[in-house]
C-alpha positions as CSV (number, residue, x, y, z in Angstrom):
1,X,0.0,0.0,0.0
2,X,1.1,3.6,-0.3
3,X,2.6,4.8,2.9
4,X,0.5,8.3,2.6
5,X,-3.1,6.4,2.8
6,X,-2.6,5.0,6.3
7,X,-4.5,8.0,7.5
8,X,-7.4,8.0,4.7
9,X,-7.6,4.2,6.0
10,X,-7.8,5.5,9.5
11,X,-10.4,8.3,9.5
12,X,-12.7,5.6,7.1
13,X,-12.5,3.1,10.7
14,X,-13.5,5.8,12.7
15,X,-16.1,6.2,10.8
16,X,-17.2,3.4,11.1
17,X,-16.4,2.3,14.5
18,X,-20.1,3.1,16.0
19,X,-21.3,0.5,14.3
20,X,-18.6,-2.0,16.0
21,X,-17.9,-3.1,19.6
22,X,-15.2,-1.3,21.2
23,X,-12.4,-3.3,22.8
24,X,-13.5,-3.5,26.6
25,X,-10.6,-1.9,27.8
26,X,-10.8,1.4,25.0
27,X,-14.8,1.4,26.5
28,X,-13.5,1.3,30.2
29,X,-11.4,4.3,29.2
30,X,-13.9,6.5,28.1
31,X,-15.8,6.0,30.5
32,X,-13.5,6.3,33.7
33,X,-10.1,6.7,32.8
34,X,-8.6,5.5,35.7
35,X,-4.8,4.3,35.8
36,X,-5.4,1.7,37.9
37,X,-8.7,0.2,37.2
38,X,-7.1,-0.1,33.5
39,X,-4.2,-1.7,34.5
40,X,-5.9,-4.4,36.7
41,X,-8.4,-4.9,33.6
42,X,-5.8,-5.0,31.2
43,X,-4.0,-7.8,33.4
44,X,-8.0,-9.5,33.8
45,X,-8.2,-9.4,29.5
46,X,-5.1,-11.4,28.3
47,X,-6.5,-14.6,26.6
48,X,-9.9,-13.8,27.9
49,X,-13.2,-12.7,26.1
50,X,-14.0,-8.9,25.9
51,X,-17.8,-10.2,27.6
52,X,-15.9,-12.1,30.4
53,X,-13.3,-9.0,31.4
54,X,-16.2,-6.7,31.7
55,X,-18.0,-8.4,34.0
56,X,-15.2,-10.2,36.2
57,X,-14.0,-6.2,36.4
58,X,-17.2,-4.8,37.3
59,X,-17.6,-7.8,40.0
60,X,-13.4,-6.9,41.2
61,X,-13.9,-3.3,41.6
62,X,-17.1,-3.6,43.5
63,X,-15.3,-5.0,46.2
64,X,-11.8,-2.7,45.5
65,X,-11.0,0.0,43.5
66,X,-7.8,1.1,44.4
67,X,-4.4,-0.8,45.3
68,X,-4.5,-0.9,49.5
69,X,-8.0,-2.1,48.7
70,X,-6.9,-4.7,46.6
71,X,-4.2,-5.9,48.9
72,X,-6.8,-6.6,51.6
73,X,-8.7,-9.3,49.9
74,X,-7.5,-12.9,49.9
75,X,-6.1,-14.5,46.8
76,X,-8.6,-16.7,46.8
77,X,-11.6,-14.1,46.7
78,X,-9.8,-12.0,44.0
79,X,-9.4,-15.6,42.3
80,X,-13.5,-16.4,42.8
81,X,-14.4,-13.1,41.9
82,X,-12.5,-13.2,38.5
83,X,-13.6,-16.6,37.5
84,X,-14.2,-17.9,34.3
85,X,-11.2,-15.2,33.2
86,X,-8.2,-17.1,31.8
87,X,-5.6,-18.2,34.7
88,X,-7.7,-16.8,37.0
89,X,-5.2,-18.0,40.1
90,X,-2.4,-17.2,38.4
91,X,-4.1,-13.5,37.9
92,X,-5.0,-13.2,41.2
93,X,-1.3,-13.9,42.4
94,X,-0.6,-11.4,40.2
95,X,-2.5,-8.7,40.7
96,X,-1.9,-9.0,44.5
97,X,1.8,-9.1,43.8
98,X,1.2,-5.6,41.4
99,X,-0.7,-3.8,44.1
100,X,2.1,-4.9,46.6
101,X,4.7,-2.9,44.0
102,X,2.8,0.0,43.5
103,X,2.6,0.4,47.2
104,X,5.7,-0.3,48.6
105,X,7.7,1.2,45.4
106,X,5.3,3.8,43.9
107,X,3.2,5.3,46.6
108,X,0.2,3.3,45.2
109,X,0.0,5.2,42.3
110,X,0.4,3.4,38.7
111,X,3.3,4.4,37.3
112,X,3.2,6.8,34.2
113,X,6.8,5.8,32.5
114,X,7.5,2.5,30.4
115,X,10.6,1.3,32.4
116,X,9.0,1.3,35.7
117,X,5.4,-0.2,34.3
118,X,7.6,-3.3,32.8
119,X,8.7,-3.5,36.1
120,X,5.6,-4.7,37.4
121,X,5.0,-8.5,37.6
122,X,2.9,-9.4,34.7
123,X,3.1,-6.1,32.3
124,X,4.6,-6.3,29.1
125,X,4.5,-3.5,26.6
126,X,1.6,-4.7,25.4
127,X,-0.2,-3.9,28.8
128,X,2.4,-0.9,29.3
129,X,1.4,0.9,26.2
130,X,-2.4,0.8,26.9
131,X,-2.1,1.9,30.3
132,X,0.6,4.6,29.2
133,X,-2.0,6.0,26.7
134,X,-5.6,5.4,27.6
135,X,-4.8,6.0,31.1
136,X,-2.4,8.9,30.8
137,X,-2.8,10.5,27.7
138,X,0.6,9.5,26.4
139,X,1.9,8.6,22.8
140,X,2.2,4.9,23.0
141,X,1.2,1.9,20.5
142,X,-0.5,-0.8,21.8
143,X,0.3,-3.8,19.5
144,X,-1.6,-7.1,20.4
145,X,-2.8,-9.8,17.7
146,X,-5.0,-7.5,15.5
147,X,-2.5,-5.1,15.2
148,X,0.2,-6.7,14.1
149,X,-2.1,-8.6,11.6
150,X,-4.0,-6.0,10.2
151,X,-0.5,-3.7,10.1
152,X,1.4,-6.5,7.9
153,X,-2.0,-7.2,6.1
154,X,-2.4,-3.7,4.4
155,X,1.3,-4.0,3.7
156,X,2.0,-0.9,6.2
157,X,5.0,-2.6,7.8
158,X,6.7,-6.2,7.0
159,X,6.9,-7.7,10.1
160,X,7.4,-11.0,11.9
161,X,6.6,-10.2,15.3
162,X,4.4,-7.9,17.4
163,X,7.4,-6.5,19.1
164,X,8.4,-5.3,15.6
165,X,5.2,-4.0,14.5
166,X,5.7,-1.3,17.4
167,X,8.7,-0.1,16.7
168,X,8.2,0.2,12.8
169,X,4.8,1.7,13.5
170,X,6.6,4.1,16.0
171,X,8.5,4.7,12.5
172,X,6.2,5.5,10.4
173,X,2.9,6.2,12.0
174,X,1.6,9.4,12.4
175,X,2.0,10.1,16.0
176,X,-1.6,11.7,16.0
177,X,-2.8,8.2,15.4
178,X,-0.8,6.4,17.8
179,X,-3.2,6.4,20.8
180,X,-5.9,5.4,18.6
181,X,-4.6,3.0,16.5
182,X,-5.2,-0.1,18.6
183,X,-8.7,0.4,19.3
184,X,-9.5,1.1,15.6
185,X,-7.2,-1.9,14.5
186,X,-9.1,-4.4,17.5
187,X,-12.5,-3.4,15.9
188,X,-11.9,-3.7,13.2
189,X,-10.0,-7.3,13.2
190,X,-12.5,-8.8,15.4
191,X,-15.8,-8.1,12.5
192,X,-14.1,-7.1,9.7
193,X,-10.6,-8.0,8.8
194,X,-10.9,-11.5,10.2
195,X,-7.7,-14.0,10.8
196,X,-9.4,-16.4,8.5
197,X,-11.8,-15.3,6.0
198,X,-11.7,-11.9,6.4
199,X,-15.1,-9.9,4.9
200,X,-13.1,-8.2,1.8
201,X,-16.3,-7.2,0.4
202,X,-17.7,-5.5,3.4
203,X,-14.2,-3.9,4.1
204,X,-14.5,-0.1,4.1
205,X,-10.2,-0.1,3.4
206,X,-10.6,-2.4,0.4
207,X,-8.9,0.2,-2.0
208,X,-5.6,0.7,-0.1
209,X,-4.8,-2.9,0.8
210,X,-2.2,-5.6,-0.4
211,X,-3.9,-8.2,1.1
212,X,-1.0,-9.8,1.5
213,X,-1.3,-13.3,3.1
214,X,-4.7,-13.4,1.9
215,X,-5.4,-16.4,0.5
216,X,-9.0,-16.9,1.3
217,X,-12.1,-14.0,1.5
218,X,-15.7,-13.3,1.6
């Protein structure tokens, strides 16, 4: 694709992004943008459905909202309260092990930098960049599966890994974009531009993409 249409592709997803679900952690962010609760949900969503996050966070921050409130439950009643998320003991050992950083290292306040939120047990840039930039209004690209799909798809960037996809979007990308690239990107991968199948004829982005790897459409 031409470089110079990646924002033509862009302003025709928003467009069109009413008419799709939002990513449950872009939705939680515009409607309380809280550091923390967006961290802990972020942490809730890894290989977990959008339907089961939202209501295993809803359920969680019910009972705590903030990290000393966090600390106080038992494992095992953040671990019931989470279930069915994925590795939901495993997440609840982690997110008392998080709130125990943020208080004893950060004043129980989520950090706002990318070193000290990689610090944290359990974040990776993946979960770093969301908070960085739907919690604190910093540039940062989010780059999960649909991402780094979609990215190589148009033929944007040539890529092998998600870790790559960031830093050749941080290339290349407009940086007006970069906050709200991953929530157009999610969207749009999850009823559009499918992993298998994806609905070419229904694609509003038709025009500017290679396609490539595309063997098989509707």
């Amino acid at each position: 694709m031409n470089d110079r249409a990646i924002t033509k592709i862009l302003k025709a997803l928003e467009e069109r992004l009413p008419e799709w679900d939002m990513p449950i952690v872009s939705a939680m962010a515009d409607d309380r943008a809280d550091p923390f609760l967006l961290l802990i949900s972020t942490l809730l969503s890894l290989r977990t459905k959008d339907e089961v996050t939202a209501l295993a966070s809803d359920r969680l921050f019910r009972l705590a909202d903030t990290p000393e409130k966090m600390l106080s439950l038992p494992e095992e009643t953040i671990a019931r309260t989470i279930f069915p998320v994925g590795f939901y003991r495993t997440k609840a050992r982690t997110i008392h092990s998080v709130c125990r950083d943020l208080i004893d290292r950060f004043g129980g306040r989520v950090p706002d930098t990318m070193e000290d939120l990689l610090s944290l047990k359990g974040v990776g840039r993946k979960t770093a960049n969301l908070v960085l930039s739907l919690g604190y209004g910093k540039d940062g690209i989010c780059v999960d599966t649909h991402v780094h799909r979609i990215s190589n798809r148009l033929g944007y960037v040539r890529t092998k890994t998600p870790g790559e996809t960031e830093q050749a979007l941080r290339a290349k990308l407009p940086v007006r974009w970069w906050i709200r690239y991953n929530t157009l990107m999610v969207a749009f991968g999850r009823t559009v531009c499918k992993p298998v199948s994806p609905l070419c004829t229904q694609c509003p982005v038709s025009p500017f993409c290679d396609r490539v790897g595309v063997s098989r459409s509707r």
